[in-house]
N, C-alpha and C positions, 0 to 999 in steps of 0.2 A: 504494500500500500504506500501511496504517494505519503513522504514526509518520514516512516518509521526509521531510513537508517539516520536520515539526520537528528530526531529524537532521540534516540541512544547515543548520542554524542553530547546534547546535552547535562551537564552533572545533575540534574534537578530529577530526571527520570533514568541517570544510565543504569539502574539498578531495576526497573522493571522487564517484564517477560515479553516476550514477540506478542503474545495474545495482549496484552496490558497495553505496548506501545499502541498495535493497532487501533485500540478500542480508544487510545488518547488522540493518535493523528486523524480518527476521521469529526474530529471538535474542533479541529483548528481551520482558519484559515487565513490565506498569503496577501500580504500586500504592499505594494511598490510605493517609496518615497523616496523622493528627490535630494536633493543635496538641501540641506539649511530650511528643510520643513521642520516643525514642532507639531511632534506625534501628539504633546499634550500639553494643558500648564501648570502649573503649580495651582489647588484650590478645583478641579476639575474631577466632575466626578469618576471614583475609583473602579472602574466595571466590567477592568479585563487585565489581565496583562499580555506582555508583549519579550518573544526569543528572537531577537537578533539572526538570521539564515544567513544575508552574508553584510557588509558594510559596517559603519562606525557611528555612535552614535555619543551625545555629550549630555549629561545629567547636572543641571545647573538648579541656582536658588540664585536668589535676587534680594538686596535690600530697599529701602523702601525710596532711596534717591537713584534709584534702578540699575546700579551697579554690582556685574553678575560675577559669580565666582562658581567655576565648575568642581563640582563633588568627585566627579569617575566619568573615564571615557568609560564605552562598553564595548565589544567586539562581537564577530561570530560565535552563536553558544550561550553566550551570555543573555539575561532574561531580564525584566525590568515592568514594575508597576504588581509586585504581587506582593506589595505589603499590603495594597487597598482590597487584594483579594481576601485576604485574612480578618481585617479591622473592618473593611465595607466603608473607610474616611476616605477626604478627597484628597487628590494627589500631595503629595510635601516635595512633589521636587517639578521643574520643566524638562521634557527631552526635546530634545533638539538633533535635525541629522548633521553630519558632518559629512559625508558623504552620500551618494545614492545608495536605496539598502532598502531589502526585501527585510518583510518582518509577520512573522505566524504571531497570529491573535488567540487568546483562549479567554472566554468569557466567564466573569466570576461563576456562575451557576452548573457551566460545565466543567469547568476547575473543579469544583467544590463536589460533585457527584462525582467524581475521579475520582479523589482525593480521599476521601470517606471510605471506596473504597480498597484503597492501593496505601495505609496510612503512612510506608515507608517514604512516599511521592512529600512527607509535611514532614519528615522527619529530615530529609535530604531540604525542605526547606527553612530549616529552623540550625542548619550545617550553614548555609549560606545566610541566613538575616545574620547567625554570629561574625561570622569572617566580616561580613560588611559594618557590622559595630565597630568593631576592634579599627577596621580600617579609618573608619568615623573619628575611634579616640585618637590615633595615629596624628589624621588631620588636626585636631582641636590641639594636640600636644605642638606641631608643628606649627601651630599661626600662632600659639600661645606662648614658644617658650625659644623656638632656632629664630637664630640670626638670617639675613636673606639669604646668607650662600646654604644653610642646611634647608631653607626652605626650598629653593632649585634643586639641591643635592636629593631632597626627599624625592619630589616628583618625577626625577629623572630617573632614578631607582625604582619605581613603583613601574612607570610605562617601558623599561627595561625588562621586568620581571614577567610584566603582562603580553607586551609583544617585541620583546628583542628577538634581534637575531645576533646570534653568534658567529664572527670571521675571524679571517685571520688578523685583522687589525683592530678589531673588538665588537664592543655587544651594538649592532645597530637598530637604531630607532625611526624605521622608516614612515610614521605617519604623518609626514608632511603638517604638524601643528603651525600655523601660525604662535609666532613670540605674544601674541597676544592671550592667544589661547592658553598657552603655556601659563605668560601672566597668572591669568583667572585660577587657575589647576592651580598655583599656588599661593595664591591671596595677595598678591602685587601687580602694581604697574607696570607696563608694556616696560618701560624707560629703564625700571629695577630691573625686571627680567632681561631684559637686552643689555647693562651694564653687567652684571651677575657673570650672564653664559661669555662675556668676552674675554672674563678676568680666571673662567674657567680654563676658557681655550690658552689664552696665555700660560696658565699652570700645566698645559698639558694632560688636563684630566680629560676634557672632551671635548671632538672637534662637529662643528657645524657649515655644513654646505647643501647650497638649496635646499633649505628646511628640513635636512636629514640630519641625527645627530648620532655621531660615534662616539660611544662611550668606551674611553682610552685606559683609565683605571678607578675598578669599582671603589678599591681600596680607601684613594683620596676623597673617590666621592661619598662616602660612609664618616669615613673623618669629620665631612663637615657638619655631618648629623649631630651636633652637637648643642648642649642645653646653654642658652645665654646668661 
C-alpha cells in the first residue's frame, strides 16, 4: 500500500507490524507546499498533525513586536503538530516551508482511533515530546547563560548532528540557511551572527561558502559551549 515503506521509516510508528502500518497509511493523506508557505500559525486550531515525506520545514514563535526566533528546523521523517493531537489546544508554534515539500496529514480523530489501539504508537510519542523538552531546556540554557560565540557554537552542533554530512575535510552542512535564519535559530541579529561565523572562520573552526558551512573542528566548537 501507497505510503507503508515510508511509514516504517518514521520513528513514531517504526515499531509497528505491516498489518498496523497498512491500517495507518490508508488515514493519511499527501500534500504539496511550496517554498515559504505556512502550513499553520501559532493560536490555530490543533486538528491534525503533519510527517514531513521529503523537504524542510522551520518551527518558529514570535514576540509580540513580531520578531521571530526559530525553535527547530525539521526534515524528512520528522512529524510536527501532534502535541495538539494529545491536549486538543491551538497550535504554540508557526510552521513555515523552507523549501518545497510534500507532507502526509493524519487527523486528530484518526490518530487517536490508531492510537488507542496500537498504545506503543503514544509510547514512541511520549520518547519524542521528551527528547524535544530536553532540546527546549538546551535552548533556554543557551539564550540564558552562552556568550554569542556558544550561542552559534550550539546551533551549528545541533544542524551538524541532525543533517551533517561527513568528508574528508569535515562534517558539512548543506542546507543552504540564510545568516538570517541562522540568526533566528539562535536568538541574535543577522549582524551578531555574520560577525560571530567570521571570527569562527578566522579561528579555523568553520569554513562558509555559498551558504554551505564546513565544520573544521567539532572540538573548538564545543569549547565555546560555555556558561558566561
Amino acid at each position: 500500500m501507497q505510503y507503508v515503506d515510508f511509514l516504517r521509516r518514521v520513528p513514531l510508528f517504526a515499531e509497528l507490524e505491516e498489518d498496523e502500518l497498512e491500517q495507518l497509511a490508508g488515514t493519511v493523506r499527501e500534500h504539496h507546499y511550496r517554498k515559504n508557505v505556512t502550513i499553520f500559525h501559532i493560536d490555530d486550531p490543533g486538528n491534525a498533525m503533519f510527517i514531513i515525506k521529503n523537504g524542510l520545514v522551520k518551527v518558529t514563535i514570535e514576540d509580540e513586536a513580531g520578531r521571530e526566533m526559530i525553535i527547530r528546523m525539521l526534515y524528512s521523517t520528522d512529524f510536527f503538530g501532534d502535541m495538539a493531537l494529545v491536549d486538543g489546544l491551538p497550535r504554540s508554534a508557526t510552521v513555515t516551508t523552507q523549501e518545497s515539500s510534500d507532507v502526509l496529514i493524519i487527523h486528530r480523530e484518526q490518530f487517536l482511533h490508531i492510537a488507542l489501539q496500537y498504545p506503543k504508537i503514544l509510547l514512541n510519542m511520549a520518547g519524542v515530546l521528551s527528547r524535544r523538552l530536553r532540546a527546549s531546556d538546551e535552548l533556554i540554557r543557551s539564550l540564558a547563560f552562552f556568550d554569542v560565540y556558544g550561542k552559534v557554537a550550539r546551533v551549528l552542533l545541533t544542524l551538524a548532528m541532525d543533517k551533517g554530512r561527513a568528508t574528508d575535510e569535515g562534517t558539512v552542512i548543506d542546507l543552504r540557511l540564510t545568516q538570517q535564519e541562522l540568526a533566528e535559530l539562535a536568538g541574535m541579529s543577522r549582524e551578531t551572527m555574520t560577525r560571530t561565523l567570521r571570527a569562527f572562520q578566522r579561528a579555523g573552526v568553520v569554513r562558509v561558502e555559498s551558504g554551505v558551512i564546513t565544520i573544521l573542528s567539532f572540538e573548538m566548537l564545543r569549547r565555546e559551549m560555555r556558561v558566561i
